[in-house]
C-alpha positions as CSV (number, residue, x, y, z in Angstrom):
1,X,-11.1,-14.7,11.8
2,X,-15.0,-16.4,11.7
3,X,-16.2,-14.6,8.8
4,X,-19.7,-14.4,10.3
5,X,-18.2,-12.9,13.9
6,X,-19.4,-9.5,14.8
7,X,-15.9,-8.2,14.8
8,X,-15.4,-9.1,11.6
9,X,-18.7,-7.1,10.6
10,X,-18.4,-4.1,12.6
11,X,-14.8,-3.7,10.7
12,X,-16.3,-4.5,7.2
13,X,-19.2,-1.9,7.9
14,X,-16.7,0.7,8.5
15,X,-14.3,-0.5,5.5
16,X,-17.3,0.5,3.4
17,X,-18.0,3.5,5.3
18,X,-14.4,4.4,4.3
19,X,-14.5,3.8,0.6
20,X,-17.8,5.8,0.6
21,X,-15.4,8.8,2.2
22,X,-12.0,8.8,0.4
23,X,-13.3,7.3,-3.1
24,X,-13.3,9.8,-6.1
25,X,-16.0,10.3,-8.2
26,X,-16.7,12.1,-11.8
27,X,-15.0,11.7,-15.4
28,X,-12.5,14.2,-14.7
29,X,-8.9,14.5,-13.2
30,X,-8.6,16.6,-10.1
31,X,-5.5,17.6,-8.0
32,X,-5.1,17.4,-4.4
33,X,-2.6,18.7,-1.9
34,X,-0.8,16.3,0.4
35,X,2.9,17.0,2.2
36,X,3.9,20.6,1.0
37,X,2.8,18.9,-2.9
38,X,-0.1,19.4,-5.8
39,X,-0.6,15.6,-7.1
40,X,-3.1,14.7,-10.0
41,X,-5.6,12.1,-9.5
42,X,-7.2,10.2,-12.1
43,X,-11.1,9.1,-11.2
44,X,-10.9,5.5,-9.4
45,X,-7.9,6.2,-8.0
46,X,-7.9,6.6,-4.1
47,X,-7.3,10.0,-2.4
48,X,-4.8,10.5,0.3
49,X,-6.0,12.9,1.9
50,X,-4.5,14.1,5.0
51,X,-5.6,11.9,8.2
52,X,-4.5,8.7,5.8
53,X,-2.0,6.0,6.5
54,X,-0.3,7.5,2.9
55,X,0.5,10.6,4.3
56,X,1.9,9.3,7.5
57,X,3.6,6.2,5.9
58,X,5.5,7.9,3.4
59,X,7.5,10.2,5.8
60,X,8.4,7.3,8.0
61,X,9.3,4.5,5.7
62,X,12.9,3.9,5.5
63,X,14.3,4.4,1.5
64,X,17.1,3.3,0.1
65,X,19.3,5.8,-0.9
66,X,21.3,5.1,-4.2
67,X,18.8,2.1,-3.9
68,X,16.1,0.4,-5.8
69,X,12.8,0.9,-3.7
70,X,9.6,-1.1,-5.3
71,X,6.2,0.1,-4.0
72,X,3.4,-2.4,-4.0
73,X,0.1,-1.0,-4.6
74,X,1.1,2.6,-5.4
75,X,-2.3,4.4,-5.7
76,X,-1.7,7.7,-6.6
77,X,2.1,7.5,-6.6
78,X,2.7,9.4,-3.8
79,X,5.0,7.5,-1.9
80,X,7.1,6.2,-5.3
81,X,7.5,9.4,-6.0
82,X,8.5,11.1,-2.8
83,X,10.9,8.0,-2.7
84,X,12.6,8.9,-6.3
85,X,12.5,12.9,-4.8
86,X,14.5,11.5,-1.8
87,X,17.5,9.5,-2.9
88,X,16.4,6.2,-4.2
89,X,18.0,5.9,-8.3
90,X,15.0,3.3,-9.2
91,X,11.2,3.1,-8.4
92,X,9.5,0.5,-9.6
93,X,5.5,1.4,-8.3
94,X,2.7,-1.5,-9.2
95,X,-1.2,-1.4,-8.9
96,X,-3.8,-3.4,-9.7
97,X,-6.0,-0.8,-11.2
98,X,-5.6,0.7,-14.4
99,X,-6.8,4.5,-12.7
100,X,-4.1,4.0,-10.3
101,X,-1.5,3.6,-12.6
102,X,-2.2,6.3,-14.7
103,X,-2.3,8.6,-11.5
104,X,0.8,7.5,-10.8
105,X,2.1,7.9,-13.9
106,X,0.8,11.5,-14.2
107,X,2.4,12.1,-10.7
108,X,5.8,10.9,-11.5
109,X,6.1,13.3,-15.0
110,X,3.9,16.3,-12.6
111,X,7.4,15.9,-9.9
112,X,10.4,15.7,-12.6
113,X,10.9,12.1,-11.5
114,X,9.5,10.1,-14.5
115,X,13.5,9.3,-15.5
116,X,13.4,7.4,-11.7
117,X,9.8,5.7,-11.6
118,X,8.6,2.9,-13.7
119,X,4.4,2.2,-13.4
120,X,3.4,-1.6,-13.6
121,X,-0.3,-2.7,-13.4
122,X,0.2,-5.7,-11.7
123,X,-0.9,-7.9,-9.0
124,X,1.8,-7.9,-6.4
125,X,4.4,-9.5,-8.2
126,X,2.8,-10.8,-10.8
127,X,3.7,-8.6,-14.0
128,X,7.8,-7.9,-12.6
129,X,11.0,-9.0,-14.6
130,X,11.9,-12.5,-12.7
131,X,14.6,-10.9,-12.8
132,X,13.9,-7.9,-11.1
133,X,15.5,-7.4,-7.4
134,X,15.0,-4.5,-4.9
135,X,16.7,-2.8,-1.7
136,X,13.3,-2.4,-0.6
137,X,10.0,-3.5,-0.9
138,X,7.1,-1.6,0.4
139,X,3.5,-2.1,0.6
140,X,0.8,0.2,2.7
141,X,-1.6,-2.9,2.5
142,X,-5.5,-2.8,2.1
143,X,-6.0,-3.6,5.3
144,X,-9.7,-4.0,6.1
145,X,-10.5,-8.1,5.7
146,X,-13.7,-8.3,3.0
147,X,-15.7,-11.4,2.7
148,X,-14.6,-14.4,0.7
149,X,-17.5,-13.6,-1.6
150,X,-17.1,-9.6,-2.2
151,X,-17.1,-8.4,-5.7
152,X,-15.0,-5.7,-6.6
153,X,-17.3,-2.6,-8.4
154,X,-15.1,0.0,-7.8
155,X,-11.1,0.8,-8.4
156,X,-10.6,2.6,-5.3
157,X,-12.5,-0.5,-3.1
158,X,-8.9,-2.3,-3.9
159,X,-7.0,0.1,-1.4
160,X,-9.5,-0.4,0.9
161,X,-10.0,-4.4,1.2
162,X,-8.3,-7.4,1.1
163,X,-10.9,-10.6,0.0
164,X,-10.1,-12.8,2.9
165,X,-6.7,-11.5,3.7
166,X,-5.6,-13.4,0.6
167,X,-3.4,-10.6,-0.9
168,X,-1.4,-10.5,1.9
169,X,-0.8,-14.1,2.9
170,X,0.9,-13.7,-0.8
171,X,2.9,-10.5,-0.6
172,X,4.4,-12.2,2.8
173,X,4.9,-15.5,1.5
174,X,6.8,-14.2,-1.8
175,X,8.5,-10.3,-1.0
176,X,11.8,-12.5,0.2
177,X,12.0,-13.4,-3.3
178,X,12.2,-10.0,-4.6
179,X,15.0,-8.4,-2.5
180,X,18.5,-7.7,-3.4
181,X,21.3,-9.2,-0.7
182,X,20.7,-7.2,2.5
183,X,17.8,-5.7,1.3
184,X,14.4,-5.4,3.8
185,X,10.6,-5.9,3.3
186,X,8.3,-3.6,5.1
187,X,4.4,-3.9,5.5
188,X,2.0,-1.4,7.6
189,X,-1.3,-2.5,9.2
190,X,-3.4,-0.5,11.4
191,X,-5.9,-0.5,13.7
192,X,-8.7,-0.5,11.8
193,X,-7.7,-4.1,10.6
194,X,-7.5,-7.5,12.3
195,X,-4.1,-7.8,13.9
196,X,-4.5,-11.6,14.9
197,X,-5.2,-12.3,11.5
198,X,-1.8,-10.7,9.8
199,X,0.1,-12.1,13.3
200,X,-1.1,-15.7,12.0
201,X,-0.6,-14.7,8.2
202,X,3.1,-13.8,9.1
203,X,3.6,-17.5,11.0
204,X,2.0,-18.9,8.3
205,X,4.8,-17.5,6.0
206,X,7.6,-18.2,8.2
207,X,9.0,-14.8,8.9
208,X,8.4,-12.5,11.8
209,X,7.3,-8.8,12.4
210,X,9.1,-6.4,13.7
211,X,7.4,-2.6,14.6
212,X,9.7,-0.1,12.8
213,X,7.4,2.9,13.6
214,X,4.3,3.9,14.4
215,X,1.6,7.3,15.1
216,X,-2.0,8.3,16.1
217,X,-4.0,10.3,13.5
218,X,-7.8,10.6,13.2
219,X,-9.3,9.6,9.8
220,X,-13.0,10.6,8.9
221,X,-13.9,10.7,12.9
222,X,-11.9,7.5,13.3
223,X,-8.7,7.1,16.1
224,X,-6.3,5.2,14.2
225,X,-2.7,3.9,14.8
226,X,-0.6,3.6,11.8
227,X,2.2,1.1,11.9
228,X,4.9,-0.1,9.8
229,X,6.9,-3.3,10.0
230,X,9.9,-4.9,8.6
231,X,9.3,-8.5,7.5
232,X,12.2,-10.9,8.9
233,X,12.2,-14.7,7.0
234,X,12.6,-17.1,9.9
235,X,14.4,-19.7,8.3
236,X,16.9,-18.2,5.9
């Protein structure tokens, strides 16, 4: 999308509205409660609180059981962890952010699953084994486009936006690489973000999108409709 268009503004405004809303503050860890669970969150990280894609996402994703489930920018953990609680044998969880990762680190030994879940900072792929191959690969993507020119200041602005959709133009382009035989890639978008722009993104990558799932909920006054997709190479 024109960069300068006013739809592209009106859903930058609210992307900061949102980081103002569900970013942490202080020096100190806190706890919050989110599916029948007490998680720790380390200041930085983003909260899931109810109303967010995390809560929603995590009961509808599809996990390998016996499997090996890799979650792309993990946050607080919650979904690797609910994954390793609900049949997968091997997380792998990644962030970007230092506060993220120690969340999710903190989350994993808080839930008895630290045996099950391995904590990368990483971008995307960037700091897995080559070796490394998965049953599933998952990403709740930021999905508000910023400008070409934003400046991160804040950890928890990561799970929020996406400079120019560049991130995920890469995790489309590259997630194939990183499955097992049979195994699938799954992304979720919302309404809040642009859905021509991850619709051209996807062609751009040569794979397709298919609509696994999807719900209503109403984050900080806003209707939005969650969805998740599995990612389907077109030529392969």
């Amino acid at each position: 999308m024109d960069q300068t268009s006013e739809k592209f503004e009106e859903r930058y405004r609210l992307g900061q509205k949102l980081v103002e809303q569900l970013g942490t503050v202080g020096t100190d860890p806190s706890t919050f409660e989110l599916l029948g669970r007490e998680w720790d969150l380390v200041p930085g990280t983003y909260a899931p609180r109810p109303g967010t894609g995390t809560e929603w996402y995590t009961g509808a994703i599809p996990y390998p059981s016996g499997g090996r489930f890799l979650e792309i920018g993990c946050g607080a953990g919650v979904t690797a962890v609910w994954a390793a609680l609900h049949g997968c044998a091997h997380v792998t969880a990644t962030d970007i952010t230092d506060t993220a990762v120690d969340s999710a680190v903190r989350n994993a030994k808080r839930h008895g699953v630290e045996d099950r879940v391995r904590v990368l900072r990483s971008d995307l792929f960037a700091e897995l084994d080559p070796a490394d191959r998965f049953d599933t690969v998952f990403w709740n993507c930021s999905v508000i486009e910023a400008p070409r020119e934003f400046e991160f200041t804040r950890d928890f602005e990561w799970a929020i936006f996406d400079r120019g959709y560049t991130a995920l133009g890469r995790y489309l382009a590259e997630v194939h690489d990183w499955l097992l035989p049979g195994g699938r890639a799954l992304v979720t978008f919302n309404s809040l973000g642009d859905a021509d722009r991850i619709a051209q993104l996807a062609a751009e990558a040569d794979t397709s999108l298919t609509l696994l799932d999807s719900a209503g909920r109403r984050l900080e006054g806003v209707d939005v409709t969650y969805k998740v997709f599995e990612i389907t190479p077109n030529s392969r």
